[in-house]
Structure formats: C-alpha cells, structure tokens
C-alpha positions in Angstrom: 0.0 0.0 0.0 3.1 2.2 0.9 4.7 1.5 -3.1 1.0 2.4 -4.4 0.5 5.6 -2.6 4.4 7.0 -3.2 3.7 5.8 -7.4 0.5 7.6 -7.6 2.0 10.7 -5.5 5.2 10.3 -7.8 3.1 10.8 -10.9 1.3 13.5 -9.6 4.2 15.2 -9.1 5.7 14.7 -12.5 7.8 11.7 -12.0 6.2 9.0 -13.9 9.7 7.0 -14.4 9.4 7.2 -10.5 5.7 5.7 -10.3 5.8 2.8 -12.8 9.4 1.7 -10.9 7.5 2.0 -7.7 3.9 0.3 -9.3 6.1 -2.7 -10.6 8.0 -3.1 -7.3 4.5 -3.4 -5.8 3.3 -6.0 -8.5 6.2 -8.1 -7.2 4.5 -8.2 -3.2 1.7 -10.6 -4.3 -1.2 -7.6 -3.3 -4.5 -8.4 -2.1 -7.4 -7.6 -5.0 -8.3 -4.4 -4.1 -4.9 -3.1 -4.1 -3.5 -5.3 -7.3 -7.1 -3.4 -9.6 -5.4 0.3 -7.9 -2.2 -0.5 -8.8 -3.1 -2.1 -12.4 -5.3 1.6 -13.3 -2.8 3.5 -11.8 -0.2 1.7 -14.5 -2.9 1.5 -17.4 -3.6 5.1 -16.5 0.1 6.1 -16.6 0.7 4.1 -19.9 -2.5 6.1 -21.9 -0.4 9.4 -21.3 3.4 7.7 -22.2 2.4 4.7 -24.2 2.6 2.4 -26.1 -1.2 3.4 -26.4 -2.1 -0.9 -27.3 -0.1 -1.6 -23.7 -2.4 1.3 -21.7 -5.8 -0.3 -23.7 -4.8 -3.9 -22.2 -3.6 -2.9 -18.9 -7.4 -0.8 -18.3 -9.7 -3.6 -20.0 -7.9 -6.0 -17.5 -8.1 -4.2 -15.1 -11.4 -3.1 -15.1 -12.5 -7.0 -15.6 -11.1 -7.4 -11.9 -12.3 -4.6 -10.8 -16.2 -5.1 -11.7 -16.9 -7.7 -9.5 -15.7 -6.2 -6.4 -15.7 -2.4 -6.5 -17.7 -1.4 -9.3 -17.4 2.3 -8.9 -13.7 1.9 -9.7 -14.3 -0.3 -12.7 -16.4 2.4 -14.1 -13.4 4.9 -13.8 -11.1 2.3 -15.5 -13.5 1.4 -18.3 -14.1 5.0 -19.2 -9.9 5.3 -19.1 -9.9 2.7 -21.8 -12.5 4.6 -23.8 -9.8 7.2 -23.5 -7.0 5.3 -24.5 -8.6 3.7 -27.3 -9.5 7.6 -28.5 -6.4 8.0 -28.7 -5.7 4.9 -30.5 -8.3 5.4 -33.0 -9.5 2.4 -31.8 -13.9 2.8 -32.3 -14.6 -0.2 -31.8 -12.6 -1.1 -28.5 -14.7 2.6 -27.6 -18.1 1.3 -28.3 -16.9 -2.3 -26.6 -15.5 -0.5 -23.3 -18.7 1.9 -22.9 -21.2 -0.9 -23.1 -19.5 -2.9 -20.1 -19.5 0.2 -18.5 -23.1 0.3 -19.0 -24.9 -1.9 -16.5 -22.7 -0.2 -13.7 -24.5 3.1 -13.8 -28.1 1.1 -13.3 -27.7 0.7 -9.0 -24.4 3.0 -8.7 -25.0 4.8 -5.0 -23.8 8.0 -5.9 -23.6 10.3 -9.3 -19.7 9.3 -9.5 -20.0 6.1 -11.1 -23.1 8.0 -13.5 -20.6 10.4 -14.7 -17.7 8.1 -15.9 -20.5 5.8 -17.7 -22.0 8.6 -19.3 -19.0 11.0 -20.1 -17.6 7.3 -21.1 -21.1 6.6 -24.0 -20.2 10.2 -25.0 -16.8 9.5 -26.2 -17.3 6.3 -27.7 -21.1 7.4 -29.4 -19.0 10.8 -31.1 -16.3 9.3 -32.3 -18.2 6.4 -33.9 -20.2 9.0 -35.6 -23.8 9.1 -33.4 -23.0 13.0 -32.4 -26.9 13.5 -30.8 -26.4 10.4 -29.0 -22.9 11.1 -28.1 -23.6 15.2 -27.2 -26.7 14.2 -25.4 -24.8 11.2 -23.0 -21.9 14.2 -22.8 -24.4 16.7 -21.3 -26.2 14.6 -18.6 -22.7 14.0 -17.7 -22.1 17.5 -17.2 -25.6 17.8 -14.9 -24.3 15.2 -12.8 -21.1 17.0 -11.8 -22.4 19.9 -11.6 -24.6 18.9 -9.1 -22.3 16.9 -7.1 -19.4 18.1 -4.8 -18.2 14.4 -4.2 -14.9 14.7 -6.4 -14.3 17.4 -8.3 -11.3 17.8 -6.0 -9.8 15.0 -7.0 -6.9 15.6 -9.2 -6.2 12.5 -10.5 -9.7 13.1 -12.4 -9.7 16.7 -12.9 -9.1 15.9 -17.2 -12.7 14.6 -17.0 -14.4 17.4 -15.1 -13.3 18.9 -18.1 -13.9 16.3 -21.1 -17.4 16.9 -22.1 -17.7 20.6 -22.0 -14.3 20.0 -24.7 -16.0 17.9 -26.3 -19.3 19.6 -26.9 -18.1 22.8 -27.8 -21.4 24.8 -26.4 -20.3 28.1 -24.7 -23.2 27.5 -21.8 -22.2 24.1 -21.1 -20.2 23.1 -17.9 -17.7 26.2 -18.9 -17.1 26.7 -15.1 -15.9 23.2 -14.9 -13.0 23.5 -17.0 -11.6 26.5 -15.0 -12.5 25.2 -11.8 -10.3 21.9 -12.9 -7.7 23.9 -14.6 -7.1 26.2 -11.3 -7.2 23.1 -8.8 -4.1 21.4 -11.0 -2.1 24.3 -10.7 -3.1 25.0 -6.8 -2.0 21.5 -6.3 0.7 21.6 -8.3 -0.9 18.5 -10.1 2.3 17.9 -12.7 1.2 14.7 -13.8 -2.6 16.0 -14.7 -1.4 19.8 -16.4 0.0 18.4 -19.6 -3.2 16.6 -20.7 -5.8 19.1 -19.2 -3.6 22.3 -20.5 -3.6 20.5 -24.2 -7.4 19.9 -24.2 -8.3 23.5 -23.0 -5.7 24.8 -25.4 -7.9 23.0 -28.4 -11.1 24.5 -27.2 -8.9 27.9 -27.4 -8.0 27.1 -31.0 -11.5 26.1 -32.1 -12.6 29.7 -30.7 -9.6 31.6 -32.3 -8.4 32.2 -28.8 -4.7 31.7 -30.9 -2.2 33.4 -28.3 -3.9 31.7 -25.8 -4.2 28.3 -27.1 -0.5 28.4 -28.2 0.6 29.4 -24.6 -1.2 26.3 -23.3 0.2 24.1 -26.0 4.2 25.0 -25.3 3.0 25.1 -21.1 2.2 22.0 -21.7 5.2 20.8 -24.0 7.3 22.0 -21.5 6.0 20.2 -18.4 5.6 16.9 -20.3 
C-alpha cells in the first residue's frame, strides 16, 4: 500500500519514471485484490499518457474485468480510461466495446460518480463512432451530474474529466465553469502529472474559438511540463 501511494503521488508530481518503478515493485509483493485493480489503473492510467497506447488499452480492459466484480465504482473509472485510450488509439470499436460494459454499472451505482464516468464514457465512444446527438446528449447529462455533485471534483487525479465533455461539446453554456475550476485546482496543487493533458485539451477548445495566443501558450505550457 506504501509503493501504491508514493507511485501515484510520484506521478502527480511529474515523475512518472518514479511511479511505474515503484507500481512494478509493488506488482512483485503478491497484493491483495483491491490493491492489485489500484495498482493495475494506476499503471494502465500512466501508460495512456506515455504509451505504447495498445499496452495502456490492455492494462485498463484487465483491469477493469477485476475490478467489476468487487468495487464497481472503480471499474467504471477504469473502463471510461480505456474509452480514452482507445480515442487515442483510433481504436472505435474497442470505444463502443468499453462503454457498453461500462453500462450496466451506472443502473444501482450509489452515488452520481459512477453515473458520470459511464456517461461522459457513451459520450466519447457514441462521437467518435459517428452518433454525435447520441454522443452530445450522454456528454451533457454528464455535465448535470457534476455539476450537481461536490463528491470529487477535488480529485486531481480526475480533474481531465471534469473537463472532457464541456471540450468535447463545444457549447459556450455548457459546464464552462468546470473547466476553469479543474484547470485552477491542477495548478493549486501543483498537479504535474494531470497539467500536460488538461492544459492541451483546453488549449484546443482555445484554438477552435480563435483564442490563438492563448491556445498556443497552453500548447508550449504544456510541452514544456511533459
């Protein structure tokens, strides 16, 4: 447990050789179930953002088939990861397949947390396969939910996704406060690992509004801190 929690505040702190040393040091103690599906989204998590992007897609979808079964909430996280990794693979199909396991999790979830990731999760996955209404409309009830929950926006290991669907949609009166609110937490906390990804996603919504200086101030930010 000691290994998990210094790798995960390694790669918050920009030290991601650091982390995946310490997560497969871990790996090697023979961890209990709960800690082995941490340790495996933490790594699958680390490996969408350094690759190989096929490695990170593995790691999650394995992950997440351990982690159903006993903590669901966490295997929605992790299955909405590998909708994330397989956007950046290209991958549409391992999208749509990730999103519909996440499905059924979202039917009894407790709390709007596990909600969020299933729908932010369809909204990536419906998109990019080409079902934009389906995809814009899972992407703002997504947005309600978090808006009206205070359970974990202050999480900065998930502050990107506090910010994925107003990205995403594009709509000037969607979630906007969201991605500020996300983008000043990272830097408050001096989130290192979570700037580089949120910085380049808010610097493409800059570009697509011809924000230019601004969007090419986030893009070398975040150059320079990955």
């Amino acid at each position: 447990r000691l290994l998990h929690a210094a790798a995960d505040a390694a790669w918050l702190g920009g030290l991601a050789d650091r982390a995946v040393a310490l997560l497969d040091e871990a790996r090697r103690h023979d961890p209990p179930p709960e800690l082995a599906v941490r340790i495996e989204h933490l790594r699958g998590h680390i490996a969408t953002r350094q690759g190989p992007i096929a490695e990170a897609q593995r790691i999650l979808l394995a992950a997440a088939e351990q982690a159903v079964p006993i903590d669901p909430d966490r295997g929605a996280v992790i299955l909405a990861e590998a909708v994330n990794a397989s956007f950046h693979a290209g991958d549409a199909a391992t999208m749509r397949l990730a999103a519909a396991r996440a499905a059924p999790l979202a039917t009894d979830a407790p709390d709007g947390r596990t909600a969020f990731f299933v729908l932010s999760a369809q909204g990536m996955a419906l998109t990019f396969s080409g079902e934009g209404a389906r995809g814009a409309a899972a992407f703002r009830s997504a947005v309600e939910v978090l808006e009206h929950s205070d359970q974990f926006r202050d999480d900065p290991r998930l502050l990107a996704w506090a910010a994925m669907g107003p990205l995403w949609l594009r709509e000037m009166n969607t979630g906007r406060p969201l991605v500020d609110q996300a983008l000043a937490l990272a830097r408050r906390t001096a989130a290192v690992g979570v700037l580089p990804f949120l910085l380049t996603y808010v610097a493409f919504d800059h570009a697509g509004a011809d924000r230019w200086a601004e969007a090419q101030a986030g893009l070398h930010e975040a150059i320079s801190l990955a």
